[in-house]
C-alpha positions as CSV (number, residue, x, y, z in Angstrom):
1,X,65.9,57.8,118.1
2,X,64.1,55.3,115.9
3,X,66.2,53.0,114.5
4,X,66.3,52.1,110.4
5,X,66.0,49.5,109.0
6,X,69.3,49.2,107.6
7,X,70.5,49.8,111.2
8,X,68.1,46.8,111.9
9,X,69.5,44.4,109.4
10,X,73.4,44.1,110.3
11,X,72.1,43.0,113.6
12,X,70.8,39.9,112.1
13,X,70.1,37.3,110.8
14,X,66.9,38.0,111.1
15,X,64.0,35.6,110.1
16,X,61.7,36.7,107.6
17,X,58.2,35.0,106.1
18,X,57.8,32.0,104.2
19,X,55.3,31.7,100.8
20,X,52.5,33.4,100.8
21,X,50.9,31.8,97.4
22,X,51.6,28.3,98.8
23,X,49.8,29.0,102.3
24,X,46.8,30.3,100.6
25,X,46.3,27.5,98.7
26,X,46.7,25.2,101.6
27,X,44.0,27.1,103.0
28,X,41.6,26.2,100.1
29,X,41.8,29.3,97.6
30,X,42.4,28.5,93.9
31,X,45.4,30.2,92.1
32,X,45.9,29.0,88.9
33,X,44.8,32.0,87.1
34,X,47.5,34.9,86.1
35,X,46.9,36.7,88.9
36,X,48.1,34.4,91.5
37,X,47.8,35.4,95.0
38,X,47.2,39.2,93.9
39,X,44.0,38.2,92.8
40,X,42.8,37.8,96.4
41,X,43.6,41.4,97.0
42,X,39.9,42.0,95.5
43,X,38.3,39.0,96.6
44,X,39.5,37.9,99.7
45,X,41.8,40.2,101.7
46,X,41.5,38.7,104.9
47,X,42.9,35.9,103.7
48,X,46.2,37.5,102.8
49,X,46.3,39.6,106.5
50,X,45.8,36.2,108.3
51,X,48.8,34.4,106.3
52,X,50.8,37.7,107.2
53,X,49.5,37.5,111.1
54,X,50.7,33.7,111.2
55,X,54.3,34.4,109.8
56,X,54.9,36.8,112.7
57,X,53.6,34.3,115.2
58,X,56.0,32.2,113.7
59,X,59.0,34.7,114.3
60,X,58.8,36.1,111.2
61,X,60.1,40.2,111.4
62,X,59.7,41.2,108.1
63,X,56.2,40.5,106.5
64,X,55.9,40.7,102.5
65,X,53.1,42.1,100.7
66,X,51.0,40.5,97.9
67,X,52.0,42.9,95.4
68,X,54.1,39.9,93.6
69,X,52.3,39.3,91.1
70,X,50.0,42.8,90.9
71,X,49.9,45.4,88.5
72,X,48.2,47.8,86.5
73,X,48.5,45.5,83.1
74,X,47.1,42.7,85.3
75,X,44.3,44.3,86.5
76,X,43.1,45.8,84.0
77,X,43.4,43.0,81.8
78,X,40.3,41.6,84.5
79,X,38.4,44.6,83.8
80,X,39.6,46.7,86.2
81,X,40.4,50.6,85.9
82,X,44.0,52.2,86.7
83,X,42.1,53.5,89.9
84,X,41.0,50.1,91.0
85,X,44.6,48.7,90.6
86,X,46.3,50.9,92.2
87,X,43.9,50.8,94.7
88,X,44.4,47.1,95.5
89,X,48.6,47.3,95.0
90,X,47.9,49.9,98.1
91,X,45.8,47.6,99.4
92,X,48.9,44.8,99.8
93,X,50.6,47.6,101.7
94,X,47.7,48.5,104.1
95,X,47.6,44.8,105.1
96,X,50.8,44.2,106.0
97,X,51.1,47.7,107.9
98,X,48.1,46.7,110.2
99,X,49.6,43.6,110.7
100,X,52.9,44.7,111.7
101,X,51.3,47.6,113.8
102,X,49.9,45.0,115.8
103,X,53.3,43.1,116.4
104,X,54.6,42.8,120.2
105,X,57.7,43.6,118.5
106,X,59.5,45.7,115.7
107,X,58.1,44.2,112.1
108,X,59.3,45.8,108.4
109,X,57.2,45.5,106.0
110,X,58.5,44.9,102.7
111,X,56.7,45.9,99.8
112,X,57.1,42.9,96.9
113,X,58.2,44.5,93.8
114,X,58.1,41.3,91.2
115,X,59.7,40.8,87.8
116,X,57.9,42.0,84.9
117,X,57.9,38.0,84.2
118,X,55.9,37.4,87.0
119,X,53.2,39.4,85.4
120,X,53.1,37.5,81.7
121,X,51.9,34.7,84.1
122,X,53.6,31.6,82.0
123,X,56.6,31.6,84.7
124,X,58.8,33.9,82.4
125,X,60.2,35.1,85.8
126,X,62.2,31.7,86.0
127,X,63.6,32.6,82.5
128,X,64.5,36.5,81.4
129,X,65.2,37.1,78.6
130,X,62.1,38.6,77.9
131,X,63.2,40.5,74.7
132,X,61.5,44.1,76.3
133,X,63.6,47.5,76.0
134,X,64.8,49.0,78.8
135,X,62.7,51.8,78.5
136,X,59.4,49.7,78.7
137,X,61.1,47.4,81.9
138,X,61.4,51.1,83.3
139,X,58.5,52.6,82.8
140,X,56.5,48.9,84.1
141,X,58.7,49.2,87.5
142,X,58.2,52.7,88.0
143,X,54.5,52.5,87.4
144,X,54.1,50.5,90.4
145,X,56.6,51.2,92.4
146,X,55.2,54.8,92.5
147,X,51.8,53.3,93.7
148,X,53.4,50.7,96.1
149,X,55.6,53.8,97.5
150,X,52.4,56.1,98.3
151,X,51.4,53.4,100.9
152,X,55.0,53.6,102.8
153,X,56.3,50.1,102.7
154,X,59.6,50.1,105.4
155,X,61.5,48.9,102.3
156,X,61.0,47.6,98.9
157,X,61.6,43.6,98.2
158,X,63.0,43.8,94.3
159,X,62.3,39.9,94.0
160,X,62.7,36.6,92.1
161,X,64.6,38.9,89.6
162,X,65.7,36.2,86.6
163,X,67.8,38.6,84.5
164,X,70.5,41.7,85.3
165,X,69.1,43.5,82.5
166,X,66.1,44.2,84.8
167,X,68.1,44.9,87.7
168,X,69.4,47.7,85.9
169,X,66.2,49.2,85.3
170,X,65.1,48.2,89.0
171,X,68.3,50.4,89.8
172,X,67.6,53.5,87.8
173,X,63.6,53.6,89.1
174,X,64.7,52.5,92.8
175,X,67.0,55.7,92.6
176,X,64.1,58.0,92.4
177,X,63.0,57.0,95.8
178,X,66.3,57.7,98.2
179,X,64.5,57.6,101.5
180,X,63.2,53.9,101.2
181,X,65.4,50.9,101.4
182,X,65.4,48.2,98.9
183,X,66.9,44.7,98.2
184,X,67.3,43.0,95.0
185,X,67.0,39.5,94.9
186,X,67.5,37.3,92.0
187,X,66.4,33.7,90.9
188,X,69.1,31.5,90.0
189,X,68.9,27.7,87.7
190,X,72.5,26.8,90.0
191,X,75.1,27.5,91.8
192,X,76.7,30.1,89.3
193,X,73.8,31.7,87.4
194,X,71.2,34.1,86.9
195,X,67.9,32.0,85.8
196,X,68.7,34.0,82.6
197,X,72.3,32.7,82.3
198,X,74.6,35.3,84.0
199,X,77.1,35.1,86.7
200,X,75.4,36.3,89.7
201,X,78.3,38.2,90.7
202,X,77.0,40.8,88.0
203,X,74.8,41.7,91.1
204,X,77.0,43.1,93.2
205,X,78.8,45.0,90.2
206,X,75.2,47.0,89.3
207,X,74.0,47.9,92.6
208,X,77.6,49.1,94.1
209,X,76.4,53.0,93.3
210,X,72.8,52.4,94.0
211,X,72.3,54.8,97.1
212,X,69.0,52.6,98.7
213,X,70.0,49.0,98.0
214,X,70.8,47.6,101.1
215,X,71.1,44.3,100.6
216,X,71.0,42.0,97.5
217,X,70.6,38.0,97.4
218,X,68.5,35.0,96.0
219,X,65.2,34.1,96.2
220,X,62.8,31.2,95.3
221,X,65.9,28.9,94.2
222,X,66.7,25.5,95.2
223,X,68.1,25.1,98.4
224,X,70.8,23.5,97.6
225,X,72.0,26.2,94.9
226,X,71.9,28.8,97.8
227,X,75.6,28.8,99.6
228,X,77.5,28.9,96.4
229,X,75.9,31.7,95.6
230,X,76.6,33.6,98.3
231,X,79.5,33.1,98.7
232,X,79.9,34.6,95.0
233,X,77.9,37.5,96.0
234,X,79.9,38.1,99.8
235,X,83.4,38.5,97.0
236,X,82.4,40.6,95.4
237,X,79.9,43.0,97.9
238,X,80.1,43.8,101.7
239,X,75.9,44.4,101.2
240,X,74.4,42.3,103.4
241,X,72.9,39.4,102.4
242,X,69.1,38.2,101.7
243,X,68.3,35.0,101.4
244,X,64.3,33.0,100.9
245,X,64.8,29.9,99.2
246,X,62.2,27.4,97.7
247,X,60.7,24.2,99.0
248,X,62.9,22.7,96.2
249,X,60.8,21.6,93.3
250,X,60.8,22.6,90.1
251,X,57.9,25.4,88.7
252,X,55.4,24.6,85.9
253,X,54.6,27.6,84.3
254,X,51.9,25.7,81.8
255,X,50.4,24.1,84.5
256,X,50.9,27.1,87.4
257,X,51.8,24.2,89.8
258,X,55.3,23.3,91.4
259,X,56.0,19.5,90.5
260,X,58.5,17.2,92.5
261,X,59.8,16.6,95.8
262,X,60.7,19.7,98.5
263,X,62.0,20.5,101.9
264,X,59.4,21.3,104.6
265,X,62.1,23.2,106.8
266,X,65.4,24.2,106.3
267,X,68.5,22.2,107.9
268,X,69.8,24.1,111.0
269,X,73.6,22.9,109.5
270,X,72.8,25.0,106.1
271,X,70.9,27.9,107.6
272,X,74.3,28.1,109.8
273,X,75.9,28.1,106.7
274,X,74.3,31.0,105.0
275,X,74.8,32.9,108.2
276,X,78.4,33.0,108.0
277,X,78.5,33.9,104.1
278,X,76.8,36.8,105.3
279,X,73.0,36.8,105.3
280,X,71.3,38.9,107.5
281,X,67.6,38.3,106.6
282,X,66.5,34.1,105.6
283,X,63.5,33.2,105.4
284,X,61.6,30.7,102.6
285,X,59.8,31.7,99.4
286,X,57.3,29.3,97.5
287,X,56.4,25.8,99.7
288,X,58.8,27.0,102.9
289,X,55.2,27.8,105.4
290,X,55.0,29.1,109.3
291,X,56.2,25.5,109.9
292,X,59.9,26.2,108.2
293,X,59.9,30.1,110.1
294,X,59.4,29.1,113.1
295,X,62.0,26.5,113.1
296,X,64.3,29.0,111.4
297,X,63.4,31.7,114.2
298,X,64.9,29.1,116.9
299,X,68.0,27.9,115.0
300,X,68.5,32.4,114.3
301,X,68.0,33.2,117.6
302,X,71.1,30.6,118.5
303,X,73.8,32.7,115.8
304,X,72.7,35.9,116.8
């Protein structure tokens, strides 16, 4: 019998990738433009596949796609028809599954669902509070993730979330599609809070019905922000947990460039802690590369 994925998870912790914008830059490829990494979905695919293909050499078992940042209002805002963007949000899918499919072992692939912030480009995603309806946050998710769910991602990766007013709509599209696993992650400004301002707890409270979120955590936060909010999460959720910090530095959305000092790898003491507040999947988000995984792989291979 094949096992699931959420079957999978509470074997953990599990490593998962590191940044894929941050990688892709190191290898040369300019992107400051609102697209981000998305944009290399048209122009460089390869590119993307070998970033996946060195995550799983690096441990990594669950590979995210480069849908972050893409869209149909991004797209076609380039000049692109509906067709051609959802063409290339397949596209991210298609990648990773030929990656994974090459694996000498089991590897998910996890289809990035990013905040609508993500797509205004000016690193609203670090803010909320966008001022959009609820209807128009649910129609934007459900646009995509229909597209993203005709390529069959292993499970959805509802990320860098800044605000629980888009979790709910995240909740009400994500319920449409029973058979595929999700996580929600959220970004957080400390130890407490929602990048928008809200306890984090509020996380656990509005996925507690939600029948395909199988996990919930944070994502591209400080480090150091990260086991104080777990440990609010693990009170008020048995969910496993999700964590894929930042290198550390601080984002500028004017500039689309991350400013400050960062972490090249995670300490093995804090990655021990997370473990024990209940995170089954760790990995790194923006600056953490196949450098940080692979260390993580040997310090996760020790607590499992």
């Amino acid at each position: 019998m094949t096992q699931s994925f959420s079957e999978w998870l509470i074997q953990g912790p599990w490593p998962i990738d590191g940044g894929l914008s941050g990688e892709l830059e190191k290898r040369g490829h300019n992107l400051a433009d609102a697209l981000w990494s998305a944009r290399l979905l048209r122009d460089d695919p390869t590119a993307i596949a070998a970033v996946h293909r060195d995550y799983v050499a690096a441990g990594g078992r669950v590979i995210i796609t480069a849908s972050y940042q893409a869209s149909r209002q991004g797209f076609t805002a380039i000049g692109m028809t509906t067709d051609e963007a959802d063409n290339l949000m397949r596209l991210s899918v298609t990648l990773a599954n030929e990656v994974a499919s090459a694996a000498p072992q089991k590897v998910w692939v996890a289809a990035s669902v990013g905040p609508y912030g993500a797509v205004l480009g000016g690193g609203q995603e670090y803010v909320g509070n966008y001022g959009v309806a609820h209807k128009d946050l649910v129609k934007f998710h459900r646009e995509r993730i229909e597209v993203l769910a005709s390529a069959k991602p292993d499970v959805f990766a509802c990320e860098t979330i800044p605000d629980l007013d888009e979790v709910r709509a995240l909740v009400e599209v994500l319920a449409d599609y029973p058979e595929t696993p999700a996580w929600i992650t959220m970004s957080a400004k400390d130890g407490n809070s929602t990048c928008a301002g809200q306890g984090i707890g509020h996380l656990a409270e509005l996925v507690k019905d939600s029948p395909n979120v199988v996990a919930i955590g944070i994502n591209c936060t400080m480090p150091e922000h990260v086991t104080s909010l777990l440990g609010k999460l693990s009170e008020k959720s048995q969910l496993p947990l999700v964590v894929y910090p930042n290198a550390g530095r601080v984002w500028d959305g004017a500039e689309m460039c991350w400013i400050g000092e960062g972490h090249t790898t995670l300490p093995s003491q804090i990655i021990s802690e997370w473990a024990k507040a209940g995170a089954k999947l760790i990995g790194g988000c923006c600056g953490l590369g196949p450098d940080a995984i692979s260390q993580l792989d040997q310090d996760l291979e020790k607590l499992r």
